[in-house]
C-alpha positions, 0 to 999 in steps of 0.5 A, spaced: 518 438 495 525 443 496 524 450 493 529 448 487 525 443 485 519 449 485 524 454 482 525 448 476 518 447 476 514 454 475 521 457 472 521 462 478 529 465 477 533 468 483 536 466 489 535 471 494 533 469 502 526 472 502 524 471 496 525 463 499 523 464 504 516 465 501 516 460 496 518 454 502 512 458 506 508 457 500 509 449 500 508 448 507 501 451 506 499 448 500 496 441 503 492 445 508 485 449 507 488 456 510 486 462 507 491 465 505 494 473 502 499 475 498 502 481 499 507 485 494 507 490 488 504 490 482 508 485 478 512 481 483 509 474 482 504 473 485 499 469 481 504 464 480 505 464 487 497 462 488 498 456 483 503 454 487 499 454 492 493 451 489 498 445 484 501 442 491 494 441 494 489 436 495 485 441 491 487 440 485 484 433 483 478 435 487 471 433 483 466 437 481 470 444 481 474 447 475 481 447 480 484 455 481 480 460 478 482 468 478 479 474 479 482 481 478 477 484 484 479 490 481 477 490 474 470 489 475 465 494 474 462 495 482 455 494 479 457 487 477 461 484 482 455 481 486 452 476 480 460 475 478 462 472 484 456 469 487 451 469 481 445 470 479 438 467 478 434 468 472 430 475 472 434 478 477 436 485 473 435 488 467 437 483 462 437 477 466 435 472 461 438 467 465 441 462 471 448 464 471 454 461 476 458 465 479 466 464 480 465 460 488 460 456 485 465 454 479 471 454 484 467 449 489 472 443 491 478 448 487 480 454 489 478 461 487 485 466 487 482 474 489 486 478 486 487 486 488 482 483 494 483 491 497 480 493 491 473 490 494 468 495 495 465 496 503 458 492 502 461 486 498 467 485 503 461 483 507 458 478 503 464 475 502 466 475 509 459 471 511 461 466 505 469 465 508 465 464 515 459 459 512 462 457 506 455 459 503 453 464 497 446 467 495 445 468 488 443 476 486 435 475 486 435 469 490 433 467 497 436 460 497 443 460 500 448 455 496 453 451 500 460 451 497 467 449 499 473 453 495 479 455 498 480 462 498 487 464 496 487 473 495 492 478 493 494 486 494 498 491 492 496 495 498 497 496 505 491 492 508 493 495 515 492 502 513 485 500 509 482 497 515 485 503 519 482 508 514 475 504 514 476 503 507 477 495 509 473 491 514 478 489 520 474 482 521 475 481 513 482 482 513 485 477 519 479 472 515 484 472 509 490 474 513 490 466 516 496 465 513 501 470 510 506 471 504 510 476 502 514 478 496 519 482 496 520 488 491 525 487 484 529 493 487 531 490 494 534 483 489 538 487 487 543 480 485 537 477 482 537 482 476 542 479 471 540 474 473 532 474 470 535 479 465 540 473 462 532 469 462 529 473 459 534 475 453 534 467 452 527 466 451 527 472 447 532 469 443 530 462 442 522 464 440 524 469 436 531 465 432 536 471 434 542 471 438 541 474 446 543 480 449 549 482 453 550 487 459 555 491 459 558 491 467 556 498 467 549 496 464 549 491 469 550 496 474 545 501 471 540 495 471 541 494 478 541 501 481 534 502 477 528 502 482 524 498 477 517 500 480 513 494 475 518 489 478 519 483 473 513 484 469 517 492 467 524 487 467 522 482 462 518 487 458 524 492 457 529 486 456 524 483 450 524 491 447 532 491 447 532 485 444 526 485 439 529 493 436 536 493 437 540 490 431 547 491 437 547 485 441 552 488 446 548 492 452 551 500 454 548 505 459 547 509 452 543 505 450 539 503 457 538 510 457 533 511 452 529 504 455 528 506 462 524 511 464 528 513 471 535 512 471 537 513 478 544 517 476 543 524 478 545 528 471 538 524 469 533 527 474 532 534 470 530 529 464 524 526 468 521 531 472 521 534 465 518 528 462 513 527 467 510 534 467 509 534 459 505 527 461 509 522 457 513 519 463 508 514 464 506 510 470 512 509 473 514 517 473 507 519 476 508 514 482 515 517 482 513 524 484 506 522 487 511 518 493 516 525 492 510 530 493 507 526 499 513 525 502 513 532 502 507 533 505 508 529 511 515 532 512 511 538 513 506 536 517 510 534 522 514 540 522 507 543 523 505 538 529 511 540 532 511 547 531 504 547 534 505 543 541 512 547 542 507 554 541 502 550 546 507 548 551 510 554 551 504 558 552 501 554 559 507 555 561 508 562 562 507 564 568 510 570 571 517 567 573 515 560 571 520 560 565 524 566 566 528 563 570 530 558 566 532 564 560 527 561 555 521 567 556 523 574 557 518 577 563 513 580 561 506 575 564 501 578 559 504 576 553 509 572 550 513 572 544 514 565 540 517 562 533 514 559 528 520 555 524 516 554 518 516 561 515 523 563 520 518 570 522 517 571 529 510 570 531 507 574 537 501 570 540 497 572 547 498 567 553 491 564 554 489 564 561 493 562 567 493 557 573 496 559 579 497 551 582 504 550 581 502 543 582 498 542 576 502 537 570 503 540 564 498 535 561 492 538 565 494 545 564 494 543 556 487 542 557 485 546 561 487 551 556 484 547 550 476 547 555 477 555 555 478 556 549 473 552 546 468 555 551 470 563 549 469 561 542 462 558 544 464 551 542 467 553 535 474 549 534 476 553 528 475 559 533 479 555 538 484 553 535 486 560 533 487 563 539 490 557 541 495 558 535 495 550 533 492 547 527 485 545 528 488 538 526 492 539 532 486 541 536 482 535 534 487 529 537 488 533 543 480 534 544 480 526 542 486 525 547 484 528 553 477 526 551 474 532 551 467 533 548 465 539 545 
C-alpha cells in the first residue's frame, strides 16, 4: 500500500516531503513486531499514526486481544498507573473489592499505544522496561507473573534524549522503545499543507452542518500561513470550525482572522499579545510563546556569563609579570590585573591569583593549578572558591568535573 492510498484511507491531507516520509516509514514497520516511538508536538497526528501501525499489521485479527488500546500516560494519577497498566488482584489496596485486568492484558495478541510515555514516573519506567524485555506483567498485589504478547506503540511531545540526560527518563527504556522511530514534523514547517486542511476542514464543516464553506482571502492565506500554530492541526481544525460556525460572511479577511488567532506574527501585533498574556487571558499558546522567549533569554545570558567567566580566568593565569604585556593585552603591573565584565559594561578589578613560573606550563594546568589553590585557601568551600576565582560556581563546578578535581 502507497502512501496515497493511506492518505485516502485515514483522511490524512498534505503533501509535504516529511510528512511522507513518516507515513511510507509507518508502513514498512507496520507487519513487524518492533516497538515503535512517535515524536512530535501535541496535536500533529500521532494517535493516527499508531493505528496505522496497528490496522497494517498482523495484529489486527489476532485472537484473544481487543486490537490497539490507548493510554494517555500523562493522564493517570501516579498512584493508580501500576493497577491500570498491569492490573491487580482482589484486596490488593483499599477498596479492591475485586480482580481487574490491566490495559497489557487486555492488549495481549494486540497492540497497546503509550501516549505521553516521557510523562512516566522513574519507578514505573522500570516495571515496563522489565515487561517490554520478558513480555510478563504482575498484577498490583500478586506474586504471580503473567505472560503477555502486545506490541507497544509509544508517543512523546518531549525530547527523550534531554530526559534521559536530565535523569528524568531511564536511557535503557528509551533505546527499548526507540527500536523504531518516526517523526512528525510540526504545521508550521508544512506551510503549503495549510490551505490545503483549511479547504478540509471548512468542507466537513459545511457539509455536517448544511452551510456553505469559507474561503481565505490570498492575504488570509498568507496570514494563516505565517501563524506559528503551536497546537499544530488540532488548534487549525478547531479555529477553522469556529469561523465557519459563528461568522455569517463566508469570505475570510486578515481583520477578521485577527480576532481568531491568538498570535499573529505581524509586528503591529506583538503589544496586543504580551498584553494579552500578562492579563492571563492569552491562553496556552501565549504562555508557551513567552515561556520559549523567557528561556531563550536566560541561556543567551548564561553563555555570556560563561564566556565572561573563562576570558576572566584565562586572563588571570596568564598575567605574569611581561607574559601578556608584551602583547599589549594587560598593562604591567604583576600583582593586580584589571578585566572587563561585558554584561554590566563596568570595568572590574579582580586580584591575580598565584602564579607559576614555568613557561612550559599549558594553559590548561595552570587553569587547574589555580582552581586547586583556591579551593585549598578556602578550605574546600566552592562558593568561596569561585569568588576569588571570579567565575560562577557553576563554572567552577564543570571545571572541577573536567579536570577531575575532587574537593
Amino acid at each position: 500500500m502507497d502512501t496515497r492510498n493511506i492518505k485516502q484511507r485515514y483522511d490524512i491531507i498534505g503533501n509535504d516531503p516529511r510528512l511522507d516520509m513518516a507515513l511510507y516509514k509507518a508502513i514498512q514497520v507496520a507487519p513487524t513486531d518492533l516497538s515503535v516511538l512517535i515524536v512530535g508536538e501535541s496535536g500533529v497526528g500521532k494517535d493516527i499514526f499508531s493505528r496505522i501501525i496497528h490496522e497494517n499489521s498482523r495484529r489486527k485479527h489476532a485472537r484473544g486481544g481487543r486490537g490497539l488500546i490507548s493510554v494517555n500516560c500523562g493522564a493517570i494519577p501516579e498512584g493508580t498507573i501500576e493497577s491500570e497498566l498491569f492490573g491487580h488482584v482482589k484486596g490488593a489496596f483499599t477498596g479492591a473489592d475485586r480482580a481487574r485486568k490491566g490495559y497489557f492484558e487486555e492488549a495481549d495478541g494486540g497492540t497497546i499505544f503509550l501516549d505521553e510515555v516521557g510523562e512516566l514516573p522513574l519507578a514505573m519506567q522500570v516495571k515496563l522496561l522489565r515487561t517490554l524485555e520478558n513480555g510478563e506483567i504482575i498484577p498490583v498485589g500478586s506474586s504471580t507473573a503473567l505472560k503477555v504478547d502486545v506490541r507497544v506503540v509509544a508517543a512523546t511531545n518531549v525530547d527523550l534524549e534531554e530526559a534521559v540526560r536530565q535523569r528524568r527518563f531511564r536511557q535503557d527504556l528509551y533505546y527499548r522503545l526507540n527500536q523504531f522511530s518516526i517523526v512528525l514534523p510540526p504545521l508550521r514547517e508544512r506551510k503549503d499543507d495549510i490551505p490545503l486542511l483549511f479547504r478540509k476542514f471548512s468542507s466537513d464543516v459545511a457539509e455536517k452542518y448544511h452551510m456553505p464553506p469559507i474561503v481565505l482571502t490570498d492575504e488570509a492565506r498568507r496570514m494563516m500561513m505565517d501563524y506559528p500554530w503551536y497546537g499544530n492541526v488540532r488548534e487549525l481544525k478547531n479555529i477553522t470550525e469556529q469561523i465557519a460556525v459563528v461568522e455569517t460572511e463566508r469570505t475570510v479577511t486578515p481583520a477578521m482572522l485577527q480576532s481568531y488567532l491568538r498570535f499573529v506574527p505581524a509586528t503591529e501585533r506583538m503589544p496586543a499579545l504580551l498584553g494579552e498574556a500578562q492579563q492571563g487571558t492569552g491562553g496556552i499558546t501565549d504562555r508557551e510563546l513567552l515561556l520559549k522567549a523567557l528561556t531563550m533569554g536566560q541561556m543567551i545570558n548564561e553563555m555570556r556569563q560563561e564566556i565572561n567567566d573563562l576570558r576572566q580566568m584565562v586572563m588571570q593565569l596568564g598575567s605574569r609579570q611581561g607574559d601578556f604585556k608584551t602583547q599589549g593585552f594587560l598593562p604591567a603591573q604583576p600583582s593586580q590585573q584589571h578585566g572587563l565584565v561585558a554584561s554590566g559594561g563596568q570595568e572590574e578589578e579582580f586580584v591575580t591569583p598565584e602564579i607559576i613560573e614555568d613557561e612550559g606550563i599549558s594553559l590548561e594546568e595552570r587553569e587547574r593549578h589555580a582552581i586547586v589553590k583556591a579551593l585549598e585557601r578556602s578550605g574546600g568551600n566552592r562558593k568561596q572558591a569561585a569568588s576569588e576565582l571570579h567565575i560562577s560556581e557553576r563554572t567552577l563546578y564543570r571545571k572541577l568535573k573536567e579536570y577531575d578535581i575532587e574537593k
